[in-house]
TIMARZA-435245 format. One line per field, with one value per residue (C-alpha): residue in three letters; x, y, z; residue number from 0. Coordinates in nm, 2 decimals. Example, Ala and Ser with C-alpha at 12.3 -4.5 7.8 and 13.67 -1.06 7.14 Angstrom:
BEGIN
residu <- c(ala	ser)
east <- c(1.23	1.37)
north <- c(-0.45	-0.11)
up <- c(0.78	0.71)
num <- c(0	1)
//
This chain:
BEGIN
residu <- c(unk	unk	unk	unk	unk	unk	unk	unk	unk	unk	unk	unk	unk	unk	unk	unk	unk	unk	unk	unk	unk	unk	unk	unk	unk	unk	unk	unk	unk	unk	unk	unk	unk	unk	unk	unk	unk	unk	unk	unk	unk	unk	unk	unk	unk	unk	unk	unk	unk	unk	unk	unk	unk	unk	unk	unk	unk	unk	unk	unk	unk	unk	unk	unk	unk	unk	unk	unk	unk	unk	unk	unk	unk	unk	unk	unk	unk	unk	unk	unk	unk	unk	unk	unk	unk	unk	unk	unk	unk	unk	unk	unk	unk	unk	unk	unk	unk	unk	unk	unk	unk	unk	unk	unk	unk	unk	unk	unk	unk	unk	unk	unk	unk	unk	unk	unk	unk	unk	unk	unk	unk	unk	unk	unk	unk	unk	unk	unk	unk	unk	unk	unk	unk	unk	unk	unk	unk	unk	unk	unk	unk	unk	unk	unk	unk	unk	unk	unk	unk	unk	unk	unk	unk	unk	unk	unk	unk	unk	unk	unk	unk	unk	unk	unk	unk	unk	unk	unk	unk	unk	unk	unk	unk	unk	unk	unk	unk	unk	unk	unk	unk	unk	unk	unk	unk	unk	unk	unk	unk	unk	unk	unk	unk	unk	unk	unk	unk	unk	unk	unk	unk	unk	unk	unk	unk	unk	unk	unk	unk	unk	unk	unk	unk	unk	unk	unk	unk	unk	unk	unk	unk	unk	unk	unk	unk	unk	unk	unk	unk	unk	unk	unk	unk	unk	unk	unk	unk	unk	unk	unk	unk	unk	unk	unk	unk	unk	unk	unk	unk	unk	unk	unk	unk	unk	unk	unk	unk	unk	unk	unk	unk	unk	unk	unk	unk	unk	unk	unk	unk	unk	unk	unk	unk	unk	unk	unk	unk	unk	unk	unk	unk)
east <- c(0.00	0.13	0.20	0.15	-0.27	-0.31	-0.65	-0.62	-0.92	-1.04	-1.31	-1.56	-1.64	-2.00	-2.23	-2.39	-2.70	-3.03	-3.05	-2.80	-2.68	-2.50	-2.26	-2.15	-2.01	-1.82	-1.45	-1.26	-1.37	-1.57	-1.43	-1.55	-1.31	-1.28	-1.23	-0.96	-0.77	-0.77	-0.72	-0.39	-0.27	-0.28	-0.58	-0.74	-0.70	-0.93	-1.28	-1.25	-1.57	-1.47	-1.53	-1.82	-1.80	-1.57	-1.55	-1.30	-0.96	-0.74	-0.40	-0.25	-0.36	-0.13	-0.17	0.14	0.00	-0.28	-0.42	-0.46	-0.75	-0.92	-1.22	-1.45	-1.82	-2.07	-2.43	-2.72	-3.06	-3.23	-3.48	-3.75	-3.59	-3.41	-3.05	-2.80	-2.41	-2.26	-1.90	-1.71	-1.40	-1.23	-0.89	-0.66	-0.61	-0.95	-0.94	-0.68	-0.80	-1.13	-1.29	-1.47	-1.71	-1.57	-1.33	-0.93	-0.91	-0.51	-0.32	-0.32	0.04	0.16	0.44	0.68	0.73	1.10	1.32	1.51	1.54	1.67	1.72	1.59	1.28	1.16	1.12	0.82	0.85	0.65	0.91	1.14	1.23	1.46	1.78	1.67	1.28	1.41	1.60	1.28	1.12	1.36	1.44	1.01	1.00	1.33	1.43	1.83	2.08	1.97	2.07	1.95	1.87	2.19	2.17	2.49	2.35	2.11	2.20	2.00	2.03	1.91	1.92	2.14	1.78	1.69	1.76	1.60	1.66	1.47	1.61	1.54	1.59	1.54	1.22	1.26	1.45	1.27	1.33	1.09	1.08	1.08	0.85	0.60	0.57	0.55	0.26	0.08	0.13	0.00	-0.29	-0.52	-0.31	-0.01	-0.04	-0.29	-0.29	-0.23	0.08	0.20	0.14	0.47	0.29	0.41	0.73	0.51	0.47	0.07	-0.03	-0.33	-0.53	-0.67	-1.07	-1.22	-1.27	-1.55	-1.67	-1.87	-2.13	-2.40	-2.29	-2.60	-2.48	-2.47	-2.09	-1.90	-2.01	-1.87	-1.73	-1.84	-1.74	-1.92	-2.22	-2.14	-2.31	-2.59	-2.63	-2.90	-3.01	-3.36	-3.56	-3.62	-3.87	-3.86	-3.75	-3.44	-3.15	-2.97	-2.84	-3.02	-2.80	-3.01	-2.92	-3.01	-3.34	-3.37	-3.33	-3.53	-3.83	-3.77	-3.77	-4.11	-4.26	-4.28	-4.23	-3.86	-3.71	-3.65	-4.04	-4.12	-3.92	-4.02	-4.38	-4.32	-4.11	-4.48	-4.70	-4.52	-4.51	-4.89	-4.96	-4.70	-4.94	-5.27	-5.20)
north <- c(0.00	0.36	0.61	0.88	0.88	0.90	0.93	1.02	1.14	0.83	0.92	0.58	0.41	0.44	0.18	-0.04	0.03	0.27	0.40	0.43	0.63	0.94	0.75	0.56	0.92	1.00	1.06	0.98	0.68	0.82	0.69	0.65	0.71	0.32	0.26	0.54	0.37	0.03	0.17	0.36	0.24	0.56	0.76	1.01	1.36	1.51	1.65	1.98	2.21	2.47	2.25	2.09	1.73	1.53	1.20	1.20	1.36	1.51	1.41	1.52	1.89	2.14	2.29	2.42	2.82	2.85	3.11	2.76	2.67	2.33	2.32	2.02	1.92	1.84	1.75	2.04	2.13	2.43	2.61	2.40	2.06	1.96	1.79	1.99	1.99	2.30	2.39	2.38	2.59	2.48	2.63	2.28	2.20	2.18	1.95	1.78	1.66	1.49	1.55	1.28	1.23	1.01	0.97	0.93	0.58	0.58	0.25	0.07	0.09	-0.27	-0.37	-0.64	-0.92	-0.98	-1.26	-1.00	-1.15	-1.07	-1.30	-1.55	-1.37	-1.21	-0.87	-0.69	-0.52	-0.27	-0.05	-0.10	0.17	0.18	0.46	0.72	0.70	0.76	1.06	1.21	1.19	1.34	1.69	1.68	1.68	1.93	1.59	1.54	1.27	0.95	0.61	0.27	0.06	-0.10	-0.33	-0.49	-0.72	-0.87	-0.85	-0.81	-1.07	-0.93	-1.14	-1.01	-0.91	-0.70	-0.36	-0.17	-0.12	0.02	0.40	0.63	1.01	1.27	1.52	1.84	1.57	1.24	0.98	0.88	0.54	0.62	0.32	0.38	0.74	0.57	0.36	0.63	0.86	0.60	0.52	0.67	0.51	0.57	0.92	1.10	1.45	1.58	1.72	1.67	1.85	1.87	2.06	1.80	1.57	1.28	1.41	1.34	1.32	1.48	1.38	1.66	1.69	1.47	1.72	1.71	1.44	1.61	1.28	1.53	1.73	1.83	2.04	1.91	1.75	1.91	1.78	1.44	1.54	1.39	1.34	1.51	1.38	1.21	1.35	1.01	1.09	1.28	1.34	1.24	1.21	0.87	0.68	0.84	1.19	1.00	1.15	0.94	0.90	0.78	0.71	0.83	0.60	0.30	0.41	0.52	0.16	0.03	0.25	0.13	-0.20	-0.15	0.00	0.35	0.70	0.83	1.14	1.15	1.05	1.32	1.53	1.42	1.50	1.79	1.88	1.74	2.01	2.27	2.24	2.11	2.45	2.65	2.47	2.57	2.90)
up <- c(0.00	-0.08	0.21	-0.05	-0.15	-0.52	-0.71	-1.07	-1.32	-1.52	-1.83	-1.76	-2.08	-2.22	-2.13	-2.38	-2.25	-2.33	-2.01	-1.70	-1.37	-1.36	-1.16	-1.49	-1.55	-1.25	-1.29	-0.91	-0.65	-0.35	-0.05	0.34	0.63	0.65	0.26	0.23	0.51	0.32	0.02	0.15	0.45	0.63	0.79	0.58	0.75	1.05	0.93	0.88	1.01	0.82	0.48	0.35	0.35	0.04	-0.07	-0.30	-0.40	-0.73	-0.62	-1.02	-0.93	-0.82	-0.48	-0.43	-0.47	-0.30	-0.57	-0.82	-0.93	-1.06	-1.27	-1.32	-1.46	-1.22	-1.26	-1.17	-1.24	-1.39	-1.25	-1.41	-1.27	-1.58	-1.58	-1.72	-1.68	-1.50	-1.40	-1.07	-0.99	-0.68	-0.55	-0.66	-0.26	-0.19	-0.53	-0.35	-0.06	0.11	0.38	0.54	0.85	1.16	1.37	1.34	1.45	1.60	1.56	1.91	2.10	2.11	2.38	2.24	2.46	2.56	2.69	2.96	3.25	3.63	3.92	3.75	3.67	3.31	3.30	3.23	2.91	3.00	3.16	2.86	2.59	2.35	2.43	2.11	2.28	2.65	2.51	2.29	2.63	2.81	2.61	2.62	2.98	3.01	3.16	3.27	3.37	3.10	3.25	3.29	3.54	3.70	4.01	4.06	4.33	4.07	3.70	3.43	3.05	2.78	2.45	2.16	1.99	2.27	2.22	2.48	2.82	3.15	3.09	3.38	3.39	3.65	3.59	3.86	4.06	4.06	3.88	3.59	3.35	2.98	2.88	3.12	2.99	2.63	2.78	2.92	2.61	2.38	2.57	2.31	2.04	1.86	1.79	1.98	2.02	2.33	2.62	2.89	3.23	3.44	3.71	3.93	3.94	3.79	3.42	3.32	2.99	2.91	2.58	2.37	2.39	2.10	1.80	1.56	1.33	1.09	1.11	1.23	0.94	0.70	0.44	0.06	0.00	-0.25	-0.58	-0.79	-1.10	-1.35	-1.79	-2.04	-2.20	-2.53	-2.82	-2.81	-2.44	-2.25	-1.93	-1.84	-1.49	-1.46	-1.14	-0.84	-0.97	-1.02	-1.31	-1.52	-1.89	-2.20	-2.55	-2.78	-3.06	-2.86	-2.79	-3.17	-3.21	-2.95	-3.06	-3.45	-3.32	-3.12	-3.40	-3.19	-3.35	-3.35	-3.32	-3.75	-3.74	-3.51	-3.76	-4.10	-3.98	-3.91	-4.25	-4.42	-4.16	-4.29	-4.66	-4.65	-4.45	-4.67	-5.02	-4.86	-4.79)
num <- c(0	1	2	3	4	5	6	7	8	9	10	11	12	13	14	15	16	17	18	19	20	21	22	23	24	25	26	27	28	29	30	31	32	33	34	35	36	37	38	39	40	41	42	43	44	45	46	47	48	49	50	51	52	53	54	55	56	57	58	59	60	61	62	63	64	65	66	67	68	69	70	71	72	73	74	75	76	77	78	79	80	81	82	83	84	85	86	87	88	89	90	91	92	93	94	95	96	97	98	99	100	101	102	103	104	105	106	107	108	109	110	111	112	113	114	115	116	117	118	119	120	121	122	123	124	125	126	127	128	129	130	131	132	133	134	135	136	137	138	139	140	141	142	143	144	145	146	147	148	149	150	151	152	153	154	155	156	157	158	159	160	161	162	163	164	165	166	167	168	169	170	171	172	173	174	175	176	177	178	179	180	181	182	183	184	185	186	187	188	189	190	191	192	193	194	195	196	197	198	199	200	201	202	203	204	205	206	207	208	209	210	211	212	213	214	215	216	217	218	219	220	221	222	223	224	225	226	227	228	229	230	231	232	233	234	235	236	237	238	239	240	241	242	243	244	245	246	247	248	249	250	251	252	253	254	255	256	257	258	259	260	261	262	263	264	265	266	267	268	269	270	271	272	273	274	275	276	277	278	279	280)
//
């Protein structure tokens, strides 16, 4: 799976059909919180109140100057309720990026096992961190004097595969463990916001307040874009007030077939009405 998203404009072939969805026409995958993390391996980015809702992304736009724009055909109505096809402008890094309902769901903080024993006895791997971790901690905290734990009297074995150790350092004089920090940092998962409160020797993490989720959001999402209609294709309302897409020269056949009047028919009639009236008068 790529770290980097990537969704790319793809024209959808015309269906075979008389009549089908506008979604035959849209040009980018719409994807849900879940489908976007599947899809990518990563989580999509935090709803943003300050955007209408998005289900898909134009990662070939360029977003680099805010002042860019993207432009795109989207489906609309007229005042009488008739499809038509209108245009969108978007500035490219709103093209560029969803924004989807839900929560960020972090990646739960998983404590290898070890083999470390002392006395006799394994360690619990819960107050082991690795050296570079203890030391991200520390300059955090404004944390001093980095060591391990060191008991002559009973020796600690660590495998050749273990590489981390029970690191201590001092925090306005008392001593604190670096992988029960880690432990109580991670709590919310890998990654979620929030600092730490060194009010007191014991630093306390303290999670941010859960933001919004935008699933009580009820504004119209920003459009799909979509192709343009071929020059056999045209809107119609279909059951239920429904739009779609009818090819025009498959119903031509369908109604020759059927024995119905066609749209030359219609035509041809009218070519007679005209010269009849233009004779009589």
């Amino acid at each position: 799976m790529s770290n980097r998203p990537i969704s790319q404009p793809v024209v959808p072939t015309q269906p075979n059909t008389e009549f089908y969805s506008v979604q035959d026409l849209v040009l980018f995958k719409a994807y849900s919180r879940d489908s976007y993390r599947a899809a990518f391996g990563v989580e999509a980015p935090a709803y943003d109140p300050g955007r209408v809702l998005k289900s898909w992304f134009d990662s070939t736009v360029d977003g680099s100057d805010p002042s860019n724009l993207a432009v795109y055909r989207i489906l609309a109505e007229d005042q009488s309720g008739n499809g038509l096809l209108r245009q969108m402008v978007l500035p490219a890094q709103e093209a560029a990026t969803v924004n989807l309902p839900g929560a960020i769901r972090y990646p739960a903080y998983v404590v290898a096992p070890t083999l470390a024993t002392r006395g006799g006895s394994v360690l619990n791997p819960l107050y082991l961190s690795l050296e570079s971790d203890a030391e991200t901690l520390m300059a955090a905290l404004s944390g001093s004097n980095l060591q391990h734990e060191d008991l002559p009297s009973f020796p600690a074995t660590f495998p050749t595969d273990e590489l981390r150790r029970q690191w201590y350092f001092l925090v306005q004089g008392q001593p604190v463990n670096a992988g029960a920090l880690l432990l109580m940092r991670n709590a919310h998962g890998v990654g979620a916001p929030g600092r730490w409160d060194v009010s007191s020797p014991q630093p306390v993490w303290v999670p941010d307040s859960p933001g919004p989720t935008g699933e009580d959001d009820t504004r119209a999402p920003r459009p799909m874009p979509i192709r343009d209609l071929l020059p056999n294709e045209q809107l119609f309302r279909g059951m239920m007030g429904i739009l779609g897409v009818v090819r025009t020269d498959l119903q031509k056949a369908a109604d020759e077939a059927s024995g119905q009047f066609t749209q030359d028919d219609r035509a041809l009639l009218r070519q007679i009405y005209l010269s009849v009236s233009k004779t009589s008068n």
